[in-house]
C-alpha positions as CSV (number, residue, x, y, z in Angstrom):
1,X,0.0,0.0,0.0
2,X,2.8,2.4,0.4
3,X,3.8,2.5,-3.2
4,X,0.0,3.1,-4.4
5,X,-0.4,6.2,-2.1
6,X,3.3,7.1,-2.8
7,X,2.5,7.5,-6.5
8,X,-0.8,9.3,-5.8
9,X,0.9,11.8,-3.5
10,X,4.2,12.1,-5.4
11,X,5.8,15.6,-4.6
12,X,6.8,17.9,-7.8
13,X,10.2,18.0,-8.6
14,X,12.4,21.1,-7.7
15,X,14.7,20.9,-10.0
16,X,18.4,23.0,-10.0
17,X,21.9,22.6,-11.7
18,X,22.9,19.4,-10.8
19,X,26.3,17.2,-11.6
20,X,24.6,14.2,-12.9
21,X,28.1,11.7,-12.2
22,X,27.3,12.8,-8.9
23,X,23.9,11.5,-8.5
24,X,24.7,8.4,-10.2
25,X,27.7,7.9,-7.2
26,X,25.4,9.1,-5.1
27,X,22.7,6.2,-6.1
28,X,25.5,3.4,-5.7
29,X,26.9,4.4,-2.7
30,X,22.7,3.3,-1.3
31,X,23.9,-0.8,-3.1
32,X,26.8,-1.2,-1.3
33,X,26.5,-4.8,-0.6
34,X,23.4,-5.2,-1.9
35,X,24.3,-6.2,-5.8
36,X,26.3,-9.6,-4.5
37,X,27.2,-11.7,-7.3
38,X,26.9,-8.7,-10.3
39,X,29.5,-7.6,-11.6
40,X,28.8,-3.1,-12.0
41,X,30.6,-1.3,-14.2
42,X,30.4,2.7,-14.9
43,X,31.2,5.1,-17.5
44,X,31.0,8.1,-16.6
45,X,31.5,11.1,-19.2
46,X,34.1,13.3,-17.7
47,X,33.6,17.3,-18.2
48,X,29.6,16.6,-18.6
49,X,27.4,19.8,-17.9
50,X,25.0,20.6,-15.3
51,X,21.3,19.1,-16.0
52,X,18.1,20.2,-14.2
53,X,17.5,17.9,-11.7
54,X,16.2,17.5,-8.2
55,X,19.1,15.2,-6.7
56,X,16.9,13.6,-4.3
57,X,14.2,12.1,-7.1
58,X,16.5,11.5,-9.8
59,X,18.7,9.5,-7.5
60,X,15.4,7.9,-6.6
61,X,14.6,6.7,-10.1
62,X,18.0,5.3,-10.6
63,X,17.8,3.2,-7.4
64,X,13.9,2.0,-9.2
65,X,16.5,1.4,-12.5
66,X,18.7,-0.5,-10.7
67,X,16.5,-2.4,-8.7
68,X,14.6,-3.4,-11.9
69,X,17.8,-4.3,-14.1
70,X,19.0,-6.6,-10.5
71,X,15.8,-8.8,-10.6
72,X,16.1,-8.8,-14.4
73,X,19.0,-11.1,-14.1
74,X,17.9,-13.5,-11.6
75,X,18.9,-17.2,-13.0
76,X,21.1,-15.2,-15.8
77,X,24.5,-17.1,-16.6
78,X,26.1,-13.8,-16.9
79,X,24.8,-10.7,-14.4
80,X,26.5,-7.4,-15.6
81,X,24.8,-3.7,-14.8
82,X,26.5,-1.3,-16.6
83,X,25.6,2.7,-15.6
84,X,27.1,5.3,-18.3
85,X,26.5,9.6,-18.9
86,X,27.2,11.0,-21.7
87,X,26.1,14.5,-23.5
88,X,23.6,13.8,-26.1
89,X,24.3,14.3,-30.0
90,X,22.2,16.7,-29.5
91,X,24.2,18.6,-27.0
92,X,20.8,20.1,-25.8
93,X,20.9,17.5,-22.8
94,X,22.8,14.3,-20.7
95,X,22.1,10.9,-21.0
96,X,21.9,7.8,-18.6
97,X,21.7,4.4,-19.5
98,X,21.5,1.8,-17.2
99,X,21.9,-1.8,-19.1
100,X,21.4,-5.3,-17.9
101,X,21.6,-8.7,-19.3
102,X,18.6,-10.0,-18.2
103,X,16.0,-11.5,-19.9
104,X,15.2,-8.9,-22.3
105,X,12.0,-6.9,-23.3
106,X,9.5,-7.6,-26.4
107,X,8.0,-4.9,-28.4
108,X,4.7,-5.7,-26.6
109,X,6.4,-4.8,-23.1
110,X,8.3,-1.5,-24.4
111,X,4.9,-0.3,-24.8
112,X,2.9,-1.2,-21.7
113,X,6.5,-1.2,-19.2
114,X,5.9,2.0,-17.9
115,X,2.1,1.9,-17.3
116,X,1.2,2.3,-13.4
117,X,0.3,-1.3,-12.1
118,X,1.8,-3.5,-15.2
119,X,4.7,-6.0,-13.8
120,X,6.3,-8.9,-15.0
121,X,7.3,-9.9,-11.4
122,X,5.5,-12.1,-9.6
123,X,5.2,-9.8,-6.6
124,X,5.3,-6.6,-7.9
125,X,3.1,-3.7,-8.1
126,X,3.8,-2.2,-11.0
127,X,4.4,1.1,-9.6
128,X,8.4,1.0,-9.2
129,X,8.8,1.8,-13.3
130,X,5.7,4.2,-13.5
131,X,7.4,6.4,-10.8
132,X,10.5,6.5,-12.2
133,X,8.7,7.9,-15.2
134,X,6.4,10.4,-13.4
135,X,10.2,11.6,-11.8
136,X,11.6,12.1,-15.5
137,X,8.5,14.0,-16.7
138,X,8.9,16.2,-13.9
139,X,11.9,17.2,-15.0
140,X,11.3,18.0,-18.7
141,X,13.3,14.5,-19.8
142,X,12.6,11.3,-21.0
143,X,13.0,7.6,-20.8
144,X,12.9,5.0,-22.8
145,X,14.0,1.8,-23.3
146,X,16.1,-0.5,-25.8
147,X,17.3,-3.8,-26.1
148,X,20.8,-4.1,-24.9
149,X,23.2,-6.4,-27.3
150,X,24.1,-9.1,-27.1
151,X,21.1,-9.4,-24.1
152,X,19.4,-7.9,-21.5
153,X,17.6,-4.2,-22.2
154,X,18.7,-0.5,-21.3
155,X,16.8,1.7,-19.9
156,X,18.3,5.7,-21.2
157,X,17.3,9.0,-19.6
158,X,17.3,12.2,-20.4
159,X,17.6,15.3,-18.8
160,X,18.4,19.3,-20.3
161,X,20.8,20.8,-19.9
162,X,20.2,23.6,-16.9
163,X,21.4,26.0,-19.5
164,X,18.7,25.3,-21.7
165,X,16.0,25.2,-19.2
166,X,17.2,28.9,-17.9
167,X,17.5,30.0,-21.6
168,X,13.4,29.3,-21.8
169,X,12.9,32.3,-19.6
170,X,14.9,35.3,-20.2
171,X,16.5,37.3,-17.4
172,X,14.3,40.2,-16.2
173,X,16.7,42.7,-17.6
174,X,15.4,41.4,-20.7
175,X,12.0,42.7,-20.9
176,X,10.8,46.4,-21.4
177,X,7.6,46.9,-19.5
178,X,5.8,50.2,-20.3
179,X,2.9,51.5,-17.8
180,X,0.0,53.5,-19.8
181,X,-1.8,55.0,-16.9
182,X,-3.3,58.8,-16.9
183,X,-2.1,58.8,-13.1
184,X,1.7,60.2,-12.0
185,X,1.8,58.7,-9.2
186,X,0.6,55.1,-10.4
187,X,3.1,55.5,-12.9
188,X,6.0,56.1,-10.8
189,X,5.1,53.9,-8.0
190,X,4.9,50.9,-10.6
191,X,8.0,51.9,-12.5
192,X,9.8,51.6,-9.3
193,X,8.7,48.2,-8.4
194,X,9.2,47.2,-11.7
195,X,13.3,48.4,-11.7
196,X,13.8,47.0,-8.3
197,X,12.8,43.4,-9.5
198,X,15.3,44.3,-12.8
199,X,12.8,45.1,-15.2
200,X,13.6,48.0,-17.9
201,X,10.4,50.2,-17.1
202,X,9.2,52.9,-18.9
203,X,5.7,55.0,-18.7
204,X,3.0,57.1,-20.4
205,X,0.0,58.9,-19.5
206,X,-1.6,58.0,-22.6
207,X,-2.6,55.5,-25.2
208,X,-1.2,57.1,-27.9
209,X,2.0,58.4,-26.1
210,X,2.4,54.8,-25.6
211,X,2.8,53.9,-29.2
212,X,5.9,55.9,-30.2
213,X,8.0,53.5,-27.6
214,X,6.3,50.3,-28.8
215,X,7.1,51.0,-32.5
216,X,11.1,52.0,-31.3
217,X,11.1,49.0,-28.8
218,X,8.8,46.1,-30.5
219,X,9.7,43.5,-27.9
220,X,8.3,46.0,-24.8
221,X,5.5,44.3,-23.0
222,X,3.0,46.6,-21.8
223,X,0.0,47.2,-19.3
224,X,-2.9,49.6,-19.3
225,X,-4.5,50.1,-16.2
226,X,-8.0,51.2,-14.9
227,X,-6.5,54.8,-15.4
228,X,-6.8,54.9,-19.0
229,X,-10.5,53.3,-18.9
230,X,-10.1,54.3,-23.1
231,X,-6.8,52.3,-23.6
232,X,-7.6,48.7,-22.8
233,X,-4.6,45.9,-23.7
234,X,-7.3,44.7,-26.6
235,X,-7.5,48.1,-28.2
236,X,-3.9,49.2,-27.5
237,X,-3.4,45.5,-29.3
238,X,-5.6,46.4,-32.1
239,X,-3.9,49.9,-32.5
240,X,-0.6,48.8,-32.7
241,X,-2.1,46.1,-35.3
242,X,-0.9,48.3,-38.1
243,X,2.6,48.1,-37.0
244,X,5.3,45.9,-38.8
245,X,5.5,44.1,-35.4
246,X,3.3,44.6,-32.2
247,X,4.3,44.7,-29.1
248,X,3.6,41.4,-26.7
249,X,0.8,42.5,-24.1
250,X,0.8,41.2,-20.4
């Protein structure tokens, strides 16, 4: 019962720049002699960048990977987990792979493995993979998994870059936020706030005072605000229509 209300109460992931060898140490420090009689190998890519991860979950989904690829090989001749990072192709994002050589998975089980309550163990749940995909989602990645030659399967995830993830929302120096408000004081007050947080501010006490800035900076977001009843966002929208390229409203 603790892994159904564990998946139905799962906490969000906070993800933050995170050295991914790191978690993966981190995840086989918790096997220490727990993995008797297989042989684990790593290889780890050196100088990798940071990924978006929360440390505590990612290193939880591992532990679910290596847990998985361990029962995989019970009554295997050979029992080999293998645990490797490397950057992506791509270079948008690192990669994990844990491998086995187990038993394998058919084309039928690649599609159903991750689905909450499907197992191929005799006493499982069917939570332990569905969690570790609910972690990876949370994070922006993905998993999937292969067959591993000559046997077994691997399981790859993938995380982005933190780079990338920061990249998706620019810096607040960025944006150019311009206050149409018939009211000094609003103005001002708002501008202030506004340049405290790092914002580029700018004002006018007027709809139309507000569209020589807008056509000079096209990427300034703008508000209008119960002071200029007249100069709603729609119409300052459809004002600025005939512009080569209208502001963004906010």
């Amino acid at each position: 019962m603790d892994e159904f209300s564990t998946l139905a109460r799962f906490p969000t992931a906070q993800p933050a720049p995170a050295n991914v060898n790191a978690i993966v140490e981190n995840t086989l420090a918790m096997f220490n002699g727990r993995l008797d009689g297989i042989h684990v190998q790593t290889f780890l890519g050196a100088d990798l960048p940071k990924v978006m991860a929360d440390a505590e979950a990612i290193k939880r989904a591992l532990a679910n990977l290596v847990d998985n690829a361990a029962e995989a090989m019970q009554g295997a001749m050979v029992r080999e987990i293998q645990i490797s990072t490397a950057l992506v192709a791509s270079r948008d994002a690192v990669e994990i792979t844990v491998a086995d050589t187990g038993h394998g998975v058919t084309q039928e089980l690649k599609e159903r493995l991750f689905l909450p309550y499907f197992s191929t163990k005799k006493r499982g749940t069917g939570l332990g993979l569905a969690i570790v995909s609910r972690i990876i989602e949370d994070h922006r990645g993905s998993i999937r998994v292969e067959e591993n030659r000559p046997v077994g399967a691997r399981f790859v995830v993938e995380l982005p870059l933190a780079g990338e993830v920061m990249a998706a929302v620019p810096p607040a120096s960025m944006h150019n936020i311009l206050i149409v408000d018939d009211e000094s004081g609003i103005r001002q007050s708002l501008k202030g706030v506004l340049e405290d947080e790092g914002y580029k501010a700018s004002s006018a006490d007027s709809g139309e005072a507000c569209l020589r800035p807008c056509a000079n900076a096209p990427s300034t977001s703008y508000c209008s605000t119960s002071g200029c009843p007249e100069w709603t966002v729609s119409k300052l929208c459809k004002r600025f229509a005939t512009s080569t390229m209208p502001p963004k409203s906010s």
